[in-house]
VEXDREN-2710 file (C-alpha; in Angstrom, 1 decimal):
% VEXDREN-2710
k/r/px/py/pz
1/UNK/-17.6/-100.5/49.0
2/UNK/-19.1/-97.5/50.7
3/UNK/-23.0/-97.7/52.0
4/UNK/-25.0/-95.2/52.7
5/UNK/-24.9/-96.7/56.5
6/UNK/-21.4/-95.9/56.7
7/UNK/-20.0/-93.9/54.6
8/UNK/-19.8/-89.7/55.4
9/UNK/-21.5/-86.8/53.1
10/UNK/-20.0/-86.4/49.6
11/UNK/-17.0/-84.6/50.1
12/UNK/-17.1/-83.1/46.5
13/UNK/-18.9/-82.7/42.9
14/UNK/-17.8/-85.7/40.6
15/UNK/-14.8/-85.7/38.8
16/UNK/-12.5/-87.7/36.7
17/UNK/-9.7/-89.3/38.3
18/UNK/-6.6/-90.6/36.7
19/UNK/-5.4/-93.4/39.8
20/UNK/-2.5/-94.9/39.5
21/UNK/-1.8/-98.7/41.4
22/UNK/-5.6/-99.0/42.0
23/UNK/-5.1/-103.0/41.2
24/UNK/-3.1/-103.3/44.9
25/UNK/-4.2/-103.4/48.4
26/UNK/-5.0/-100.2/49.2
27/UNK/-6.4/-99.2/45.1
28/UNK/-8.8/-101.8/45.6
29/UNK/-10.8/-100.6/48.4
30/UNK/-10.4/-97.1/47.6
31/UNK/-11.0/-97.2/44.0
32/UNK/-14.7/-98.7/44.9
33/UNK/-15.4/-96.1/47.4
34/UNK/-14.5/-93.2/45.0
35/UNK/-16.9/-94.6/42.3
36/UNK/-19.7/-94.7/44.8
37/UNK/-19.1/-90.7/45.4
38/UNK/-19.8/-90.1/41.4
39/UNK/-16.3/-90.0/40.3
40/UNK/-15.1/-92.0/37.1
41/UNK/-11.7/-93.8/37.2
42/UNK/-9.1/-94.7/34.9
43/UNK/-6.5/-97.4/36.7
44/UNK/-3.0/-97.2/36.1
45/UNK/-1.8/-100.6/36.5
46/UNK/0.3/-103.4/35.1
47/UNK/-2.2/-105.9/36.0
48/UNK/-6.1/-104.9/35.7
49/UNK/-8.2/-104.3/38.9
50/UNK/-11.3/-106.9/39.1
51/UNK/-14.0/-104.0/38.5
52/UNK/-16.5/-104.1/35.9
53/UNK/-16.4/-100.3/36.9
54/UNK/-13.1/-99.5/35.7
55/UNK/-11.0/-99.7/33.0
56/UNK/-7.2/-100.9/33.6
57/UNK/-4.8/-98.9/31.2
58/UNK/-1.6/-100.9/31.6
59/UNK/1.1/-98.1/32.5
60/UNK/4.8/-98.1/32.6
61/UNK/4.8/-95.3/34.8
62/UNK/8.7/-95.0/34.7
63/UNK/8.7/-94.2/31.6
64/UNK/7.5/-90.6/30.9
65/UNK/6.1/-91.1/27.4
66/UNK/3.6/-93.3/28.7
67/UNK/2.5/-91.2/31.2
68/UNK/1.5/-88.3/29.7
69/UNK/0.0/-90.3/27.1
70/UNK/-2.5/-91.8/29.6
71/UNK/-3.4/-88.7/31.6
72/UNK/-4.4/-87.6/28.1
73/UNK/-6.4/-91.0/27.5
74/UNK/-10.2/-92.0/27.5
75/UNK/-11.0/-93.7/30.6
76/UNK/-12.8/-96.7/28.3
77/UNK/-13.3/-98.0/25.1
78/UNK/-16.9/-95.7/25.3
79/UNK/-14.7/-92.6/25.0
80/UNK/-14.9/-93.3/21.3
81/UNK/-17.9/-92.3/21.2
82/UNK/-18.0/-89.0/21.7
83/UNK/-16.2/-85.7/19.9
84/UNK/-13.2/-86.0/22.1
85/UNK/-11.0/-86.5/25.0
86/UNK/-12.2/-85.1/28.0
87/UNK/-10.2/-83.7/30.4
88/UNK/-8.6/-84.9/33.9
89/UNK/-9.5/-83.4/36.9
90/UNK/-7.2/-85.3/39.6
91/UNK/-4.3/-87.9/39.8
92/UNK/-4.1/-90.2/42.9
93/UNK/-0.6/-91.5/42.3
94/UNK/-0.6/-95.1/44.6
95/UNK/1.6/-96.9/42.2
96/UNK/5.3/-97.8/43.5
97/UNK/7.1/-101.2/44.8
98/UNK/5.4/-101.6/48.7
99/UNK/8.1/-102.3/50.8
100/UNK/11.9/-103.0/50.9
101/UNK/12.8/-106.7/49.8
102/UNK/10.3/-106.8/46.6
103/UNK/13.2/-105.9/44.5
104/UNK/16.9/-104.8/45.1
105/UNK/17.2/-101.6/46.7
106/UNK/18.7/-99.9/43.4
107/UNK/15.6/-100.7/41.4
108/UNK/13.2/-99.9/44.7
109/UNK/14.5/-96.5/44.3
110/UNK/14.4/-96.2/40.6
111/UNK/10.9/-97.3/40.2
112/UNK/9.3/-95.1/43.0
113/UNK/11.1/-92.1/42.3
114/UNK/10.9/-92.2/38.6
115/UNK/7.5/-92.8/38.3
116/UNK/6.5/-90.0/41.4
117/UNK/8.5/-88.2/39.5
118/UNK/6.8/-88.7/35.7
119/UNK/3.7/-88.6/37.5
120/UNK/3.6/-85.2/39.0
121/UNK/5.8/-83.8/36.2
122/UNK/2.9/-85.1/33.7
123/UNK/0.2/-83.7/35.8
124/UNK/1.4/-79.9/36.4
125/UNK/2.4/-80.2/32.5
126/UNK/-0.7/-80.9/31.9
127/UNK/-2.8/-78.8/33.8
128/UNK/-4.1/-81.3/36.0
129/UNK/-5.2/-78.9/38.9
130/UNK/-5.2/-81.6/42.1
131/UNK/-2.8/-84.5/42.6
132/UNK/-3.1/-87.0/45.6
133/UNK/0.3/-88.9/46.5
134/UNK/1.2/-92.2/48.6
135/UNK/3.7/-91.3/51.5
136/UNK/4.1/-93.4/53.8
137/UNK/4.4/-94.1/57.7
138/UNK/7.6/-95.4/57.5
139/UNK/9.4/-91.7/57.1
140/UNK/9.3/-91.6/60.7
141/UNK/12.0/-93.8/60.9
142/UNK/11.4/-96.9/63.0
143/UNK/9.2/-99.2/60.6
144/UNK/12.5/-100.1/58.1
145/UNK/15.3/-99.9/61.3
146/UNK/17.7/-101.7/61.7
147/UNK/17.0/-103.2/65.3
148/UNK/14.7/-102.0/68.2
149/UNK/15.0/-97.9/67.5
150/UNK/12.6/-95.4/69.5
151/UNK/10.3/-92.5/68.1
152/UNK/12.1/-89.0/68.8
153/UNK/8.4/-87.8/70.3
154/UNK/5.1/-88.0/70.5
155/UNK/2.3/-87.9/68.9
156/UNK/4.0/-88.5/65.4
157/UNK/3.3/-85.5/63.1
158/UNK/3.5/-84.0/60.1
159/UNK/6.2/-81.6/61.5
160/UNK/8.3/-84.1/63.2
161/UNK/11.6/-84.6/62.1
162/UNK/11.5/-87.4/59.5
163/UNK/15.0/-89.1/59.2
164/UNK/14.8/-92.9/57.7
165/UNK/17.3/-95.0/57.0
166/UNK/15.9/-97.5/54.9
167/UNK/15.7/-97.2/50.4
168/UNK/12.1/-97.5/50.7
169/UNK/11.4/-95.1/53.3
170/UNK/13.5/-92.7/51.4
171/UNK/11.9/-92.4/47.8
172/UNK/8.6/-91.4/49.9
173/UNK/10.4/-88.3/51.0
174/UNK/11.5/-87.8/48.0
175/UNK/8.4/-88.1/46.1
176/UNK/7.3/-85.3/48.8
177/UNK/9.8/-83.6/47.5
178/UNK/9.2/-83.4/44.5
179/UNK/5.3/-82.7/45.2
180/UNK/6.7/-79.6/47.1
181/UNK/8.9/-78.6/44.4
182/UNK/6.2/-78.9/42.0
183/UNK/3.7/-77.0/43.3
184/UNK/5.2/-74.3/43.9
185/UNK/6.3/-74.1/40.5
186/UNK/3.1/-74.7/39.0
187/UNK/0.7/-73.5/41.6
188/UNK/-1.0/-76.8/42.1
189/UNK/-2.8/-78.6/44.9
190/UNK/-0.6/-81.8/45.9
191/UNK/-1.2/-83.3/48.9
192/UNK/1.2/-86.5/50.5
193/UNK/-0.6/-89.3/52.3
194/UNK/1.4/-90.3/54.9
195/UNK/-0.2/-93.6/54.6
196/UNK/-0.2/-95.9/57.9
197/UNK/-0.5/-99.6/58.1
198/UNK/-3.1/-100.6/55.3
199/UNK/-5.5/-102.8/57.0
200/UNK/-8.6/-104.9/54.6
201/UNK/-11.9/-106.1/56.4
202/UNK/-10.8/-109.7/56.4
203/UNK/-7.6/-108.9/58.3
204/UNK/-9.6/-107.5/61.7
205/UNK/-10.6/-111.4/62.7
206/UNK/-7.5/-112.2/61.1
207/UNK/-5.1/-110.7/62.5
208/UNK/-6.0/-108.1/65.2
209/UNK/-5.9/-110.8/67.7
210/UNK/-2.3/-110.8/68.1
211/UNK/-1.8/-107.5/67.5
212/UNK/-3.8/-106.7/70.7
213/UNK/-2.2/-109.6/72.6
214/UNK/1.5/-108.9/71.3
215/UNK/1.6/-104.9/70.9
216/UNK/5.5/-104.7/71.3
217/UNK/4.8/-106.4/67.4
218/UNK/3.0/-103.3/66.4
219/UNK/5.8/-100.5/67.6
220/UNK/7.2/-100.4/64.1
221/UNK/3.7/-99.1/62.7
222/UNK/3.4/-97.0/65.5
223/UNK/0.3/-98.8/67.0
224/UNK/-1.9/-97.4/64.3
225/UNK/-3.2/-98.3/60.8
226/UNK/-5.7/-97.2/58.2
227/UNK/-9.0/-99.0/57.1
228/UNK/-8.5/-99.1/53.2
229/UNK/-12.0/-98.0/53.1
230/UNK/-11.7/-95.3/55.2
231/UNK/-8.2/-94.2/53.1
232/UNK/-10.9/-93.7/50.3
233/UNK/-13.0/-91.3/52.4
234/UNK/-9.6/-89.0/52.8
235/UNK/-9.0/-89.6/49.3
236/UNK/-12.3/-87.8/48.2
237/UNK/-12.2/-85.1/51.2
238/UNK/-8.7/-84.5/49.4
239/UNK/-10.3/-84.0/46.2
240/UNK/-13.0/-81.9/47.7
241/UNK/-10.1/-79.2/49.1
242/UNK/-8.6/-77.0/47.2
243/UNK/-6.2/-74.3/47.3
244/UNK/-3.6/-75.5/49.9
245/UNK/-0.8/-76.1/47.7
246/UNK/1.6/-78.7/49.0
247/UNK/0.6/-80.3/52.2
248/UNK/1.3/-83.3/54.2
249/UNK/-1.4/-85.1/56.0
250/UNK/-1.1/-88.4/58.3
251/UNK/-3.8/-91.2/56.6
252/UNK/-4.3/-93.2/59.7
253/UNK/-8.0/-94.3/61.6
254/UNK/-8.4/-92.3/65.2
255/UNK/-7.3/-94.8/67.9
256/UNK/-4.0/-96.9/69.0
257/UNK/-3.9/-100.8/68.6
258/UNK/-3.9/-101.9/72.1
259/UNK/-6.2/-102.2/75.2
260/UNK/-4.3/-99.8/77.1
261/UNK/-5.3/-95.6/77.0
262/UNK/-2.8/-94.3/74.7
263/UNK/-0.7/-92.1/77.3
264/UNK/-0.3/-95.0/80.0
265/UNK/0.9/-97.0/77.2
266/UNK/3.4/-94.8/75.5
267/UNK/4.7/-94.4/79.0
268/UNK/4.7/-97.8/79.8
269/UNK/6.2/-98.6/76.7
270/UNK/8.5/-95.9/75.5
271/UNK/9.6/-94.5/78.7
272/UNK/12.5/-91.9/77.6
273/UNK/10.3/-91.0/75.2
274/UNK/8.6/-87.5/75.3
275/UNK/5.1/-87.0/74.9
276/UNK/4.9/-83.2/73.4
277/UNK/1.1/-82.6/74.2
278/UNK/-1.7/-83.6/75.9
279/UNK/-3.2/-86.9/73.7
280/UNK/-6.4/-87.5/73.6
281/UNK/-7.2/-91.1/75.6
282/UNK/-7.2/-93.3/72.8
283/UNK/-5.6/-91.4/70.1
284/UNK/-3.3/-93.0/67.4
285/UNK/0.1/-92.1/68.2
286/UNK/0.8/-92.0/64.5
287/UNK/-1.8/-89.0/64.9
288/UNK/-4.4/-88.4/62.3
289/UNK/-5.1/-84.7/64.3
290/UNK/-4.8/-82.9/60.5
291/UNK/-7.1/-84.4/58.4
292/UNK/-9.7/-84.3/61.0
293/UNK/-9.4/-80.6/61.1
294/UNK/-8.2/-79.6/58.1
295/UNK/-10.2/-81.8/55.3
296/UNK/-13.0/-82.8/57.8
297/UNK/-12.5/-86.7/58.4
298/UNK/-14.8/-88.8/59.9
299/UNK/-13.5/-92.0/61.5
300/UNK/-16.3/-94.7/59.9
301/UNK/-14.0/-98.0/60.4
302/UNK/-12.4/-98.4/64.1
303/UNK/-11.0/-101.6/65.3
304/UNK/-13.0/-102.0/68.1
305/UNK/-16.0/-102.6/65.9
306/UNK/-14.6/-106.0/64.3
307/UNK/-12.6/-107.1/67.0
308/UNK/-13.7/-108.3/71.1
309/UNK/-11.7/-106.7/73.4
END
Protein backbone atom coordinates (compact mmCIF):
# COMPACT_ATOMS: atom_id res chain seq x y z
CA UNK A 1 0.00 0.00 0.00
CA UNK A 2 1.00 3.62 -0.62
CA UNK A 3 2.74 5.74 2.38
CA UNK A 4 3.00 8.96 2.73
CA UNK A 5 6.97 8.41 2.40
CA UNK A 6 6.49 7.25 -0.98
CA UNK A 7 3.75 7.88 -2.57
CA UNK A 8 3.27 11.37 -4.85
CA UNK A 9 0.49 14.28 -4.21
CA UNK A 10 -3.23 13.13 -4.77
CA UNK A 11 -3.63 13.26 -8.27
CA UNK A 12 -7.52 13.86 -7.95
CA UNK A 13 -10.76 14.44 -5.65
CA UNK A 14 -12.23 10.97 -4.61
CA UNK A 15 -14.30 9.05 -6.61
CA UNK A 16 -16.05 5.81 -7.10
CA UNK A 17 -14.45 3.36 -9.18
CA UNK A 18 -15.97 0.35 -10.76
CA UNK A 19 -12.38 -2.08 -11.30
CA UNK A 20 -12.62 -4.90 -12.96
CA UNK A 21 -9.79 -8.06 -12.30
CA UNK A 22 -8.57 -6.25 -9.07
CA UNK A 23 -8.33 -9.96 -7.38
CA UNK A 24 -5.00 -10.56 -10.00
CA UNK A 25 -1.49 -9.48 -9.86
CA UNK A 26 -1.57 -6.20 -10.95
CA UNK A 27 -5.49 -5.41 -9.10
CA UNK A 28 -4.02 -6.27 -6.04
CA UNK A 29 -1.39 -3.69 -5.65
CA UNK A 30 -3.26 -1.08 -7.38
CA UNK A 31 -6.51 -1.50 -5.86
CA UNK A 32 -4.77 -0.76 -2.29
CA UNK A 33 -3.03 2.25 -3.57
CA UNK A 34 -6.29 3.83 -5.05
CA UNK A 35 -8.15 3.36 -1.67
CA UNK A 36 -5.35 5.16 0.10
CA UNK A 37 -6.03 8.32 -2.41
CA UNK A 38 -9.87 8.47 -1.05
CA UNK A 39 -11.41 6.56 -3.76
CA UNK A 40 -14.04 3.67 -3.06
CA UNK A 41 -13.93 0.40 -5.13
CA UNK A 42 -16.17 -2.14 -6.21
CA UNK A 43 -14.03 -5.44 -7.68
CA UNK A 44 -15.15 -7.14 -10.63
CA UNK A 45 -13.84 -10.57 -10.15
CA UNK A 46 -14.64 -14.19 -10.27
CA UNK A 47 -12.76 -14.84 -7.22
CA UNK A 48 -12.85 -12.12 -4.27
CA UNK A 49 -9.68 -9.87 -3.57
CA UNK A 50 -8.33 -10.37 0.13
CA UNK A 51 -9.36 -6.73 1.26
CA UNK A 52 -11.52 -5.95 4.07
CA UNK A 53 -11.68 -2.66 1.96
CA UNK A 54 -13.48 -3.88 -0.90
CA UNK A 55 -16.21 -5.66 -1.80
CA UNK A 56 -15.81 -8.48 -4.65
CA UNK A 57 -18.96 -8.54 -6.98
CA UNK A 58 -18.47 -11.81 -8.81
CA UNK A 59 -18.73 -10.69 -12.68
CA UNK A 60 -19.18 -12.61 -15.86
CA UNK A 61 -17.86 -9.88 -17.71
CA UNK A 62 -18.61 -11.66 -21.11
CA UNK A 63 -21.78 -11.49 -20.69
CA UNK A 64 -23.33 -8.02 -21.18
CA UNK A 65 -26.34 -8.39 -18.88
CA UNK A 66 -24.09 -8.70 -16.07
CA UNK A 67 -22.16 -5.87 -16.78
CA UNK A 68 -24.30 -3.18 -16.89
CA UNK A 69 -26.05 -4.62 -13.96
CA UNK A 70 -22.88 -4.07 -11.81
CA UNK A 71 -21.77 -0.65 -13.10
CA UNK A 72 -25.27 0.15 -11.79
CA UNK A 73 -24.62 -1.78 -8.32
CA UNK A 74 -23.80 -0.68 -4.65
CA UNK A 75 -20.24 -1.11 -4.00
CA UNK A 76 -21.30 -3.07 -0.50
CA UNK A 77 -23.96 -4.53 1.42
CA UNK A 78 -23.93 -0.69 3.24
CA UNK A 79 -25.38 0.74 0.00
CA UNK A 80 -28.71 -0.45 1.51
CA UNK A 81 -28.62 1.92 3.63
CA UNK A 82 -29.18 4.80 2.03
CA UNK A 83 -32.01 6.36 -0.58
CA UNK A 84 -30.29 4.94 -3.54
CA UNK A 85 -27.63 3.84 -5.93
CA UNK A 86 -25.02 6.21 -6.36
CA UNK A 87 -23.46 6.83 -9.33
CA UNK A 88 -20.01 5.66 -10.98
CA UNK A 89 -17.44 7.87 -11.74
CA UNK A 90 -14.67 5.59 -13.52
CA UNK A 91 -14.05 1.93 -14.81
CA UNK A 92 -10.50 0.55 -14.71
CA UNK A 93 -11.19 -2.50 -16.82
CA UNK A 94 -7.95 -5.07 -15.75
CA UNK A 95 -9.96 -8.16 -16.23
CA UNK A 96 -8.95 -10.59 -19.20
CA UNK A 97 -7.04 -14.12 -19.53
CA UNK A 98 -2.98 -12.81 -18.92
CA UNK A 99 -1.19 -14.43 -21.45
CA UNK A 100 -1.32 -17.01 -24.32
CA UNK A 101 -1.40 -20.74 -23.05
CA UNK A 102 -4.07 -20.09 -20.11
CA UNK A 103 -6.67 -21.26 -22.40
CA UNK A 104 -6.98 -22.12 -26.18
CA UNK A 105 -6.37 -19.35 -28.36
CA UNK A 106 -10.18 -19.28 -29.55
CA UNK A 107 -11.53 -18.72 -26.11
CA UNK A 108 -8.27 -16.16 -25.28
CA UNK A 109 -9.85 -14.10 -27.84
CA UNK A 110 -13.37 -14.45 -26.95
CA UNK A 111 -13.03 -13.67 -23.32
CA UNK A 112 -10.78 -10.54 -23.74
CA UNK A 113 -12.57 -9.06 -26.45
CA UNK A 114 -15.97 -9.69 -25.31
CA UNK A 115 -15.60 -8.49 -22.05
CA UNK A 116 -13.41 -5.11 -23.39
CA UNK A 117 -16.04 -4.96 -25.41
CA UNK A 118 -19.24 -5.21 -22.73
CA UNK A 119 -17.17 -3.21 -20.58
CA UNK A 120 -16.69 -0.05 -22.54
CA UNK A 121 -20.03 -0.45 -24.27
CA UNK A 122 -21.67 -0.52 -20.56
CA UNK A 123 -19.72 2.42 -19.53
CA UNK A 124 -20.41 5.07 -22.39
CA UNK A 125 -24.15 3.63 -22.13
CA UNK A 126 -24.14 4.47 -19.05
CA UNK A 127 -22.69 7.70 -18.77
CA UNK A 128 -19.66 6.72 -17.06
CA UNK A 129 -17.49 9.75 -17.98
CA UNK A 130 -13.67 8.09 -17.54
CA UNK A 131 -12.68 4.59 -18.34
CA UNK A 132 -9.07 3.23 -17.71
CA UNK A 133 -8.07 -0.01 -19.98
CA UNK A 134 -5.30 -2.83 -19.77
CA UNK A 135 -3.06 -2.86 -23.06
CA UNK A 136 -0.33 -4.43 -22.96
CA UNK A 137 3.54 -4.42 -23.91
CA UNK A 138 3.25 -7.21 -25.97
CA UNK A 139 1.59 -5.07 -29.07
CA UNK A 140 4.99 -4.35 -29.99
CA UNK A 141 5.40 -7.49 -31.32
CA UNK A 142 8.46 -9.40 -29.86
CA UNK A 143 7.14 -10.63 -26.30
CA UNK A 144 4.58 -13.57 -28.07
CA UNK A 145 7.22 -14.22 -31.33
CA UNK A 146 7.76 -16.92 -32.58
CA UNK A 147 11.65 -17.13 -32.32
CA UNK A 148 14.42 -14.36 -31.67
CA UNK A 149 12.47 -11.23 -33.61
CA UNK A 150 13.96 -7.54 -33.32
CA UNK A 151 12.12 -4.19 -32.32
CA UNK A 152 11.52 -2.04 -35.68
CA UNK A 153 13.09 1.05 -33.50
CA UNK A 154 13.81 2.70 -30.64
CA UNK A 155 12.58 3.95 -27.94
CA UNK A 156 9.21 1.90 -28.18
CA UNK A 157 6.31 4.34 -28.39
CA UNK A 158 3.02 4.89 -28.51
CA UNK A 159 3.21 5.83 -32.21
CA UNK A 160 5.33 2.96 -33.27
CA UNK A 161 3.93 0.59 -35.57
CA UNK A 162 2.33 -2.15 -33.46
CA UNK A 163 2.12 -5.45 -35.56
CA UNK A 164 1.77 -8.78 -33.20
CA UNK A 165 1.39 -12.02 -34.21
CA UNK A 166 0.36 -13.67 -31.34
CA UNK A 167 -4.04 -14.16 -30.12
CA UNK A 168 -3.15 -12.53 -27.04
CA UNK A 169 -1.29 -9.65 -28.17
CA UNK A 170 -4.06 -9.17 -30.62
CA UNK A 171 -7.34 -8.74 -28.46
CA UNK A 172 -5.18 -5.77 -26.69
CA UNK A 173 -5.29 -3.91 -29.90
CA UNK A 174 -8.43 -4.60 -30.39
CA UNK A 175 -9.77 -3.65 -27.07
CA UNK A 176 -7.88 -0.21 -28.10
CA UNK A 177 -9.97 -0.28 -30.72
CA UNK A 178 -12.74 -0.41 -29.53
CA UNK A 179 -11.71 2.34 -26.73
CA UNK A 180 -11.01 4.54 -29.84
CA UNK A 181 -14.15 3.76 -31.50
CA UNK A 182 -16.00 4.50 -28.45
CA UNK A 183 -15.00 7.59 -27.55
CA UNK A 184 -15.44 9.17 -30.19
CA UNK A 185 -18.85 8.20 -30.35
CA UNK A 186 -19.71 9.06 -26.96
CA UNK A 187 -17.27 11.78 -26.18
CA UNK A 188 -15.61 10.00 -23.38
CA UNK A 189 -12.16 9.92 -21.73
CA UNK A 190 -10.59 6.27 -22.29
CA UNK A 191 -7.25 5.90 -21.88
CA UNK A 192 -5.13 2.20 -22.88
CA UNK A 193 -2.33 1.20 -20.51
CA UNK A 194 0.17 -0.18 -22.42
CA UNK A 195 1.02 -2.20 -19.48
CA UNK A 196 4.78 -3.45 -19.22
CA UNK A 197 6.16 -6.40 -17.31
CA UNK A 198 4.10 -6.42 -13.95
CA UNK A 199 6.65 -6.72 -11.25
CA UNK A 200 5.36 -7.24 -7.08
CA UNK A 201 7.95 -6.25 -4.22
CA UNK A 202 8.79 -9.79 -3.41
CA UNK A 203 9.92 -10.42 -7.04
CA UNK A 204 13.02 -7.60 -6.88
CA UNK A 205 15.21 -10.16 -4.49
CA UNK A 206 13.54 -12.77 -6.25
CA UNK A 207 14.18 -12.51 -9.41
CA UNK A 208 16.05 -9.39 -10.56
CA UNK A 209 19.23 -11.15 -10.05
CA UNK A 210 19.09 -13.03 -13.18
CA UNK A 211 17.52 -10.55 -15.00
CA UNK A 212 20.57 -8.26 -14.51
CA UNK A 213 22.98 -11.22 -14.94
CA UNK A 214 21.12 -12.79 -18.04
CA UNK A 215 19.52 -9.53 -20.00
CA UNK A 216 19.32 -11.36 -23.46
CA UNK A 217 16.23 -13.12 -21.03
CA UNK A 218 14.65 -9.78 -20.65
CA UNK A 219 14.56 -8.64 -24.66
CA UNK A 220 11.04 -9.98 -25.02
CA UNK A 221 9.81 -7.26 -22.27
CA UNK A 222 11.86 -4.93 -23.74
CA UNK A 223 14.20 -4.54 -20.67
CA UNK A 224 11.62 -2.70 -18.72
CA UNK A 225 8.68 -3.36 -16.33
CA UNK A 226 6.24 -1.69 -14.10
CA UNK A 227 6.16 -1.68 -10.09
CA UNK A 228 2.38 -2.73 -9.51
CA UNK A 229 2.42 -0.07 -7.02
CA UNK A 230 3.59 2.41 -9.07
CA UNK A 231 0.87 1.17 -11.99
CA UNK A 232 -1.58 2.52 -9.25
CA UNK A 233 0.00 5.96 -9.09
CA UNK A 234 -0.79 6.17 -13.15
CA UNK A 235 -4.02 4.75 -12.55
CA UNK A 236 -5.16 7.76 -10.22
CA UNK A 237 -3.07 10.53 -12.45
CA UNK A 238 -5.41 8.86 -15.18
CA UNK A 239 -8.40 9.53 -13.15
CA UNK A 240 -7.26 12.92 -12.30
CA UNK A 241 -7.05 13.94 -16.33
CA UNK A 242 -9.64 14.66 -18.13
CA UNK A 243 -10.75 15.71 -21.48
CA UNK A 244 -8.25 13.79 -23.79
CA UNK A 245 -10.53 11.46 -25.34
CA UNK A 246 -8.84 8.32 -26.42
CA UNK A 247 -5.24 8.11 -25.71
CA UNK A 248 -2.55 5.57 -25.42
CA UNK A 249 0.02 5.74 -22.77
CA UNK A 250 3.16 3.25 -22.08
CA UNK A 251 2.72 2.08 -18.02
CA UNK A 252 6.26 1.23 -17.44
CA UNK A 253 8.87 2.59 -14.33
CA UNK A 254 11.82 5.07 -15.89
CA UNK A 255 14.95 2.92 -16.31
CA UNK A 256 16.10 -0.27 -18.42
CA UNK A 257 16.89 -3.70 -16.58
CA UNK A 258 20.55 -4.01 -17.03
CA UNK A 259 23.89 -2.47 -15.71
CA UNK A 260 24.75 -1.09 -18.95
CA UNK A 261 23.56 2.92 -20.05
CA UNK A 262 20.64 2.31 -22.18
CA UNK A 263 22.15 3.47 -25.65
CA UNK A 264 25.57 1.44 -25.30
CA UNK A 265 23.30 -1.47 -24.65
CA UNK A 266 20.67 -1.19 -27.41
CA UNK A 267 23.80 -0.84 -29.54
CA UNK A 268 25.45 -3.58 -28.19
CA UNK A 269 22.65 -5.61 -28.23
CA UNK A 270 20.38 -4.73 -31.22
CA UNK A 271 22.86 -3.61 -33.60
CA UNK A 272 20.65 -3.14 -36.99
CA UNK A 273 18.43 -1.62 -34.88
CA UNK A 274 17.72 2.14 -35.12
CA UNK A 275 17.66 4.35 -32.32
CA UNK A 276 15.15 7.29 -33.47
CA UNK A 277 16.19 9.97 -30.80
CA UNK A 278 18.55 10.90 -28.37
CA UNK A 279 17.56 8.51 -25.06
CA UNK A 280 18.08 9.61 -21.98
CA UNK A 281 21.16 7.42 -20.14
CA UNK A 282 19.07 5.08 -18.40
CA UNK A 283 15.81 5.30 -19.97
CA UNK A 284 13.37 2.29 -20.49
CA UNK A 285 13.46 1.38 -23.97
CA UNK A 286 9.82 0.46 -23.59
CA UNK A 287 9.62 4.37 -22.93
CA UNK A 288 7.38 5.79 -20.35
CA UNK A 289 8.25 9.57 -21.91
CA UNK A 290 4.10 10.24 -22.13
CA UNK A 291 2.85 9.78 -18.88
CA UNK A 292 5.64 11.74 -17.42
CA UNK A 293 4.66 14.68 -19.47
CA UNK A 294 1.34 14.31 -20.18
CA UNK A 295 -0.43 12.97 -16.69
CA UNK A 296 2.56 14.03 -14.52
CA UNK A 297 4.21 10.62 -13.28
CA UNK A 298 6.63 10.37 -10.68
CA UNK A 299 8.85 7.30 -10.77
CA UNK A 300 8.48 6.18 -6.73
CA UNK A 301 9.65 2.35 -7.27
CA UNK A 302 13.04 1.83 -9.37
CA UNK A 303 14.93 -1.28 -9.42
CA UNK A 304 17.94 -0.07 -8.19
CA UNK A 305 16.41 0.54 -4.77
CA UNK A 306 15.75 -3.28 -4.06
CA UNK A 307 18.38 -4.77 -5.87
CA UNK A 308 22.72 -4.46 -5.47
CA UNK A 309 24.17 -3.71 -8.54
Amino acid sequence: MATSESAPPKATSPKRIVFTGGSGKAGRHVIPYLIAQGHQVLNLDLVPLDSPDVYTLKTDLTDSGQVFNALTSHFNMAGYEGKRVEKVDAVIHFAAYARNMLVPDSELFRGNTLSTYNVIEAACKLGIPKVVIASSETVYGVCFAQGNTDYHSFPLEETYDTDPEDTYATTKLIGERVARTFARRFNTDIYALRIGNVIEPHEYERDFPSYISNPASRKRNAWSYIDARDLGQICDLCLGKDGLGFEVFNATNDTITTKIPTKEFLEESCPGVKITREMGEWEAPLSNRKIREVLGYKDVHDWRKYVKV
